[in-house]
Structure formats: C-alpha cells, structure tokens
C-alpha positions in Angstrom: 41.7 -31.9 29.5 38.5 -29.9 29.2 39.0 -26.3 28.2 39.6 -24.3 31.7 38.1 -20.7 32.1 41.1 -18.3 31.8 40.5 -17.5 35.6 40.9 -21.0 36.5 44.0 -21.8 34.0 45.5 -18.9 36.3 45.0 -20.5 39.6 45.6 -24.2 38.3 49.3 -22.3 37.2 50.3 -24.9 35.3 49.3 -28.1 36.8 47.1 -31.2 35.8 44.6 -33.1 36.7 43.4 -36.5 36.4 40.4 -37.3 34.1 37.9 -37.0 36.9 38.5 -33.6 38.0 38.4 -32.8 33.8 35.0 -33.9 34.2 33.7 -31.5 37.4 36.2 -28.3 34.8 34.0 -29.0 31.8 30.4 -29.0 34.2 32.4 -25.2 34.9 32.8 -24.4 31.8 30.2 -25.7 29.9 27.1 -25.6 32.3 28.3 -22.1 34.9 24.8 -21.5 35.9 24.3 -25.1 36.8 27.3 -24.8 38.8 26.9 -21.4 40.8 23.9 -23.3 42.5 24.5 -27.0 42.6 25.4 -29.1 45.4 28.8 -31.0 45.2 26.6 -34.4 45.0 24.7 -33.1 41.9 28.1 -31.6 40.3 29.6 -35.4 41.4 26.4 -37.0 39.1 26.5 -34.8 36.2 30.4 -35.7 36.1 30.3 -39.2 36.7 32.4 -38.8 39.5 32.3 -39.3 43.3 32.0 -36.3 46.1 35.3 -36.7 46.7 36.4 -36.0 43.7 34.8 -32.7 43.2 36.3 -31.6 46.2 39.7 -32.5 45.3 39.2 -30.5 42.1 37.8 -27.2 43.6 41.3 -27.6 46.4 43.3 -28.0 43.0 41.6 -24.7 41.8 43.3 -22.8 45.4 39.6 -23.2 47.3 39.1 -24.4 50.3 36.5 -27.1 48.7 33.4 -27.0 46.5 31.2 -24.3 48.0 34.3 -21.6 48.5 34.6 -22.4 44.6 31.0 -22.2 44.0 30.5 -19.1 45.1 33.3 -17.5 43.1 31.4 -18.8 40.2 28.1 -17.8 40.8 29.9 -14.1 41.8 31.4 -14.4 37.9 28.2 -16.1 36.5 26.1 -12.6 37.7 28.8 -10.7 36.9 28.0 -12.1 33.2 24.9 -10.8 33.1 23.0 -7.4 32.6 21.0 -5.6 35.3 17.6 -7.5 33.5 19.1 -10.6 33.2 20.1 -10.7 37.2 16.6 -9.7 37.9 15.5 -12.6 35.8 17.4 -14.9 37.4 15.9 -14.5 40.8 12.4 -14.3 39.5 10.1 -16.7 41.0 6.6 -17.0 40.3 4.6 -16.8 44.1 7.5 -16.0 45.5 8.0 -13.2 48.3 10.7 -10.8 46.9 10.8 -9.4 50.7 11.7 -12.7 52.5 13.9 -13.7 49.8 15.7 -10.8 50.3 15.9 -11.3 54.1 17.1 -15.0 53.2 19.9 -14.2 50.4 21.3 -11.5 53.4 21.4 -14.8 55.9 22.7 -16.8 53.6 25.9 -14.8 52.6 26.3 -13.9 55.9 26.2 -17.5 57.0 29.1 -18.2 53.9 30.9 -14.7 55.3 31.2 -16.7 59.0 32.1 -19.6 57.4 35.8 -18.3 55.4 36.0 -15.0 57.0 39.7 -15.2 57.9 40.3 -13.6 61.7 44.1 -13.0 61.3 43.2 -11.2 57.9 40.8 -8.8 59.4 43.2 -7.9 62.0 46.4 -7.3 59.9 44.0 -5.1 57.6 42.2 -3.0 60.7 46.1 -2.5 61.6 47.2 -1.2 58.1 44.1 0.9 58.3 45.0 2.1 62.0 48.4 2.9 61.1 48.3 4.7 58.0 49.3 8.1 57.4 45.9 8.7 55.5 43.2 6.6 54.0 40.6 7.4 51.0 37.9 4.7 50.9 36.5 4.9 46.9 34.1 2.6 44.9 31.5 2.7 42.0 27.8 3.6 42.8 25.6 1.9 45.5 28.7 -0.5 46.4 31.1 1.9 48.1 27.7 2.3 50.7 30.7 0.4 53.2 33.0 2.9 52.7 30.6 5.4 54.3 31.0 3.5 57.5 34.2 2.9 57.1 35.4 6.6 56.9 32.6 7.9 59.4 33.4 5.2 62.4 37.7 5.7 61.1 37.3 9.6 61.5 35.6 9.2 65.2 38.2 7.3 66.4 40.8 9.7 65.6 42.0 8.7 62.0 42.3 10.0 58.4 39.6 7.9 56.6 38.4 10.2 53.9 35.2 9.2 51.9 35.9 9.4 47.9 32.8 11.1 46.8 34.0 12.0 43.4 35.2 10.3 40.3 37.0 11.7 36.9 39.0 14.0 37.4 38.5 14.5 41.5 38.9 10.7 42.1 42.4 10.7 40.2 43.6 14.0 41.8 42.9 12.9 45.2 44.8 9.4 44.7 47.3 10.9 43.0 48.0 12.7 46.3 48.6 9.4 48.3 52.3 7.7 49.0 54.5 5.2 51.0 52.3 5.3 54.5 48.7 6.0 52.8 46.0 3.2 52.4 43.3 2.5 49.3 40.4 1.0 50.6 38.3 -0.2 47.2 34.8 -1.8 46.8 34.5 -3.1 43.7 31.5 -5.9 43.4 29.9 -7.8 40.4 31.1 -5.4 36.9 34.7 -4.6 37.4 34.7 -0.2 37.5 37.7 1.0 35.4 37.9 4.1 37.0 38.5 2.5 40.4 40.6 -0.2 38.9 42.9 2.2 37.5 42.7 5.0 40.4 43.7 2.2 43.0 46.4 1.4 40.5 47.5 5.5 40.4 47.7 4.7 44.3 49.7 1.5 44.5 52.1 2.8 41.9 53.0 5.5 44.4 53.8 3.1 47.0 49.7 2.7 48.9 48.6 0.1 50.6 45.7 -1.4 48.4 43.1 -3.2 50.6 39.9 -4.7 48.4 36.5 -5.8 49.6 35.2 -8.0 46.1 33.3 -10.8 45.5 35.7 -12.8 43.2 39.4 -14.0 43.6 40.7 -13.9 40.4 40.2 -10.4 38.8 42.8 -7.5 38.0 41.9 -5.9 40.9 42.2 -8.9 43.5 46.0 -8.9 41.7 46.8 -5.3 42.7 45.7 -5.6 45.4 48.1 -6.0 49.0 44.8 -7.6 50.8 41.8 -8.8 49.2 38.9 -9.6 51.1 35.9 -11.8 49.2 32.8 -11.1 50.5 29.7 -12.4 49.4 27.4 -10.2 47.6 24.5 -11.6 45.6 21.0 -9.9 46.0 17.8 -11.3 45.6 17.1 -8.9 43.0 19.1 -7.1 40.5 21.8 -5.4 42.7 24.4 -6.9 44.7 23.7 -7.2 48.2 26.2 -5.0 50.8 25.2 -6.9 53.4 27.9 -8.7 53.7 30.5 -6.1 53.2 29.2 -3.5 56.0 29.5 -6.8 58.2 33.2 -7.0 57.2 33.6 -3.4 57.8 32.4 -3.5 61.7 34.7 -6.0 62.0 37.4 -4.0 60.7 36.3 -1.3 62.9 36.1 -3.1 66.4 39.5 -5.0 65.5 41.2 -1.1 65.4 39.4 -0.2 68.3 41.4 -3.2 69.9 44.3 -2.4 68.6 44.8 1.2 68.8 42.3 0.8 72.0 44.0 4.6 74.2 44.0 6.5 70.9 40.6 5.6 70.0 39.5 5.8 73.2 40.8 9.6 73.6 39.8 10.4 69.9 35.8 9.4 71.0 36.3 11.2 73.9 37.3 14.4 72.0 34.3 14.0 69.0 31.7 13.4 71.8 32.9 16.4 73.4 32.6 18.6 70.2 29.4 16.9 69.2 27.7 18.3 72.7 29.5 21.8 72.4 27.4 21.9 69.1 24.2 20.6 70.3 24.3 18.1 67.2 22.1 15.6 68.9 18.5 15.9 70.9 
C-alpha cells in the first residue's frame, strides 16, 4: 500500500485497503495540493479508479465522503505553508481580491451547513451553560470568536472570561481552573504551543476542553472532550473566522434555549445596569 500520511495511518488504525483506495492514498500523499481542490471525479481519473471508489476510501479514512476529507487536507495543505506562500496560493491575475473574499466566506459557510452537527452544538452550549467558570483563549487574530463568545456568555448571566494574555498570565489563569470549569480554544491553520499546552494545564486538572479547529487529527483535536472543525480558509493569507463566529452564535442561541429563565433574568439585570450608566445614546 502507498505510504499513508501519519495523520491518516492514525485514523485508518490499523486497517487495509484494497488496491484502489491505495491509489486515491498515494494522489494524498504524493499530489496534496492537487487534492485540497479536486473534485472526487478528477481524484477518480488521476487514480484510475471509479467515483465510488474514492468515496469508499475517504469513509475508510473516518469522513463522511470525499469533500469532508478534502477539506481536512486543504486545512493541513495551508497549514504547510508560510504566510507568503498562502498568499501565493490565492493569487490570481485579474482577479477581484474583494469578491473572492466574499466568495471563500460563502463557500465555507455553505461546507459549515453542510457537517455542522446539531446535537454537538447543543451538548457543547450545555457544558458551556453549566460550568462553574469558562476562559475562552487562542493565538492572535483567531481567538476574534472568543470575543463573542465571552461578551454574549457574560450577558446572559455566566462566567465566560476572555484570555487576553499569554506567558505567564495565560498559564496562571488556567492553572486556576478544576473539575466544573470549561476551556474553550481556537486554534486554526499553525498549531500555537502555548494554547496547546495551557488547554492541556486545564484538562489535566479535570476542564472540560471544547476546540473550534480546522483539522481532525491534531494533538489538540486529541485533548480535546469536543472538537468542533470549522472551516477556515481565507482568500488571502489569513484564515478566515467566518465560519467560527457563525458556530459561536449558534452556541450562544442553543444556551439561551437551554438555560432560557436564567438568561432571560441575567439580560434583564445587564440591560438594567447598562441604562443606570447611560452606556448607550
């Protein structure tokens, strides 16, 4: 069999497949840019195999079929590259960097409706909802969510606390956390050791670890309790959070169902105290 990418090996655990599927692994191994963008017809024709087939292999893999896989491999095949080379990669002469933009955002959200799991958004807005305390943290631009997530958690009445530090201030304030508290980590295209191992300070200590990524197989989708892969690519040389605030409204109008008379007295109280305060015109 063709040489499988250790992050495949993993989720094959052990099993075989015929010499077809081999075929569609080596395109993957061999040819990963080819396959982060190509249809399961032209993966079928570069293998010598039929649709079918390709399918089959990608459900082998733990995906639902070929374009669940072929977005974790185009998440891994940017996360591969530097910042230049990303930008590179979605450089087209003539083209309209504004409207691609706008067209990359519809097209992950279209992917996120696609494999968004209901019952997984639920059971993570009531882990959220019932925790003792929750610190959201993340690297850079792609813990923007988290903002949202701790802003719209502490109106409604819970302790959703936005990690604004790292070093030192990031590993004290996890370090703090216990049975009954919550990590909630962002971690998109380069894995961020720090996080990594501060969500890993947390979960030792009995927290909850909830992830929002863009890949399945990682050390941090392994630590953590609930993973949630979002789609993420830009049209430039960032990752796009697009998709990830969408995930976190969900989360935040599934807590609102569920915890709907606490909520509703907690909005009650912050609306009260942001009029006393003449916050707003």
């Amino acid at each position: 069999m063709a040489r499988l990418p250790d992050w495949a090996r993993e989720r094959l655990e052990g099993g075989r497949v015929g010499p077809g599927a081999a075929r569609v692994i080596e395109i993957l191994e061999l040819q990963p840019q080819l396959a982060s963008y190509a249809s399961t017809a032209e993966i079928a024709e570069r293998a010598g195999v039929n649709i079918a087939t390709v399918v089959r292999t990608a459900q082998a893999l733990g995906f639902s079929g070929w374009s669940e896989l072929r977005q974790e491999i185009r998440s891994r095949y940017l996360a591969s590259l530097s910042a230049v080379q990303v930008l590179s990669e979605h450089q087209a002469p003539g083209a309209s960097r504004t409207r691609d933009a706008v067209r990359q955002d519809l097209a992950n959200l279209e992917a996120l409706a696609n494999t968004i799991d209901q019952q997984q958004i639920s059971t993570i807005a009531q882990v959220i909802a019932d925790a003792d305390r929750t610190v959201v943290i993340g690297s850079g631009s792609f813990i923007s969510p988290g903002l949202q997530l701790s802003h719209g958690g502490q109106t409604m009445g819970l302790d959703v606390r936005f990690g604004r530090g790292g070093g030192t201030t990031l590993f004290n304030e996890v370090s703090l956390l216990g049975q009954g508290d919550v990590v909630v980590a962002f971690s998109f295209w380069w894995l961020a050791k720090e996080v990594l191992e501060a969500a890993r300070v947390a979960a030792d200590a009995g927290a909850t670890v909830i992830l929002l990524t863009d890949r399945r197989s990682t050390r941090f989708s392994e630590l953590a309790d609930h993973a949630l892969i979002v789609p993420s690519e830009g049209a430039g040389t960032f990752p796009s959070m697009t998709g990830a605030m969408t995930v976190i409204n969900c989360v935040l109008a599934e807590i609102a169902e569920y915890a709907e008379p606490r909520v509703r007295e907690a909005i009650v109280r912050a609306e009260a105290v942001w009029r006393a305060n003449d916050l707003f015109d």
